[in-house]
N, C-alpha and C positions, 0 to 999 in steps of 0.2 A: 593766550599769552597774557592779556590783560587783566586776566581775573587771578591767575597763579602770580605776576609782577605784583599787584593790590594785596593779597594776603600777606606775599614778602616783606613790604614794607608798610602794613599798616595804615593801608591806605585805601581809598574806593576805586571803582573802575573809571569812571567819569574821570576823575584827576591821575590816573595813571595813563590814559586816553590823551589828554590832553598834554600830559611830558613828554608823550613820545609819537605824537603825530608827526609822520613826513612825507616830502612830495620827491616820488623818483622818478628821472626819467624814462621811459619805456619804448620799443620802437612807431606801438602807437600812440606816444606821447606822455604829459605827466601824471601822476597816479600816484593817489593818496594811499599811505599803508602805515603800522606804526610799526615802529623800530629803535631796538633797544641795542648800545653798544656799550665796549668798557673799555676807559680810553685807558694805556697802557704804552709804559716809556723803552722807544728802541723797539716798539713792534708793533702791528697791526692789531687796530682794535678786532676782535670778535664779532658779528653784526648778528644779529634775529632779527628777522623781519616777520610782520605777519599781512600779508596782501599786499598789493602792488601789481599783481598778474594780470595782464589782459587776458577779457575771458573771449576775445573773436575765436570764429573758426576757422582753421587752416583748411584749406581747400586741397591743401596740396599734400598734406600730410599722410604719411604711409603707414597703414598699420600694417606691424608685422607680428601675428599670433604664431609661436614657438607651441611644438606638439611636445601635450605631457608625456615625461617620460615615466615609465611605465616600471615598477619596482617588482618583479616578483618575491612575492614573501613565501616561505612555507607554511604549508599547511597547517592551522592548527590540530592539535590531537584529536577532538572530538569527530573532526571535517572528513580527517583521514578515518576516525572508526564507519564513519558514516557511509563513507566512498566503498570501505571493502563491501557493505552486502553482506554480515555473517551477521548469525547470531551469537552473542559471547558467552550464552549459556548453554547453548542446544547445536552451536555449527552450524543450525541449515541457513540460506540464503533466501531473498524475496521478503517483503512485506515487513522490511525493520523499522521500529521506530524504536525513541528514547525512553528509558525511563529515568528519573532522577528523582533526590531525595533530599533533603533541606540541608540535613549536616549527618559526615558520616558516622556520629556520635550515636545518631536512629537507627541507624544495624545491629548495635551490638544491647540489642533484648534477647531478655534471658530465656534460656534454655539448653536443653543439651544437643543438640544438632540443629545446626543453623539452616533454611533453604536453601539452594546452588546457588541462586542471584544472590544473597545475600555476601556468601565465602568469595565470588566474583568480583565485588564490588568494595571488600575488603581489602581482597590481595591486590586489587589495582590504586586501591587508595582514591578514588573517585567518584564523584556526588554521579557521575550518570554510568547507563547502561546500555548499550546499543543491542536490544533485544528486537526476536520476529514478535506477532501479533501473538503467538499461540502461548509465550514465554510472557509477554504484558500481560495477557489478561489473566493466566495462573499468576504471577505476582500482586494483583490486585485481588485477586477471590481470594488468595490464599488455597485454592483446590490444586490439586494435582492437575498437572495436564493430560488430554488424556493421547495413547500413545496414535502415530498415526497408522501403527498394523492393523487397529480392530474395524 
């Protein structure tokens, strides 16, 4: 309070300290705090106070802790592909992890047939891919996967 009053009026802390030093009464007695009002005609001045609070401990005091209340949100998208367990290029289920890619602007190299994860990740418009292990690691070799009949 005293440093923001001092900038207001151009002034230092010490002497805006000293304008508005007061002594309130309190139930454990009187107690120094400073306090700024703005006297005004036909109504109650405004008061700011800054200390004045007895800092004793109430013995008798109740705390009462209110239980958070608890917001369900939904799922986001990614949470939900994660939750089903498929793969979005192959179907099977087990052993999914992500893959992702900086900006979907890195799919579209050239060529004339694009890979399935690539077509995948286009037509959903999104940087990831909720792929099995067997669909990661052909995405990273660039190899074919191989099938699991042989």
């Amino acid at each position: 309070m005293l440093k923001t009053l001092a900038g207001k009026h151009r002034s230092s802390m010490s002497k805006m300290a000293v304008k508005h030093k007061a002594k309130i009464e309190t139930p454990h007695g009187p107690r120094t705090c400073f306090e700024a009002h703005i006297e005004r005609t036909n109504r109650q001045p405004p008061v700011a106070r800054f200390g004045g609070i007895p800092l004793h401990r109430q013995k008798t005091a109740m705390v009462l802790d209110r239980q958070p209340t608890r917001v369900d949100h939904p799922h986001k998208e990614l949470l939900t592909r994660l939750l089903a367990d498929i793969c979005e290029v192959c179907q099977r289920t087990g052993n999914i992890e992500v893959h992702h890619v900086r900006a979907l602007k890195d799919l579209a190299a050239p060529g004339p047939l694009p890979p399935p994860w690539v077509t995948a990740m286009a037509n959903r418009r999104r940087k990831t891919l909720v792929v099995c292990t067997t669909c990661h690691n052909q995405i990273h070799t660039g190899q074919p996967a191989i099938p699991l009949t042989q």
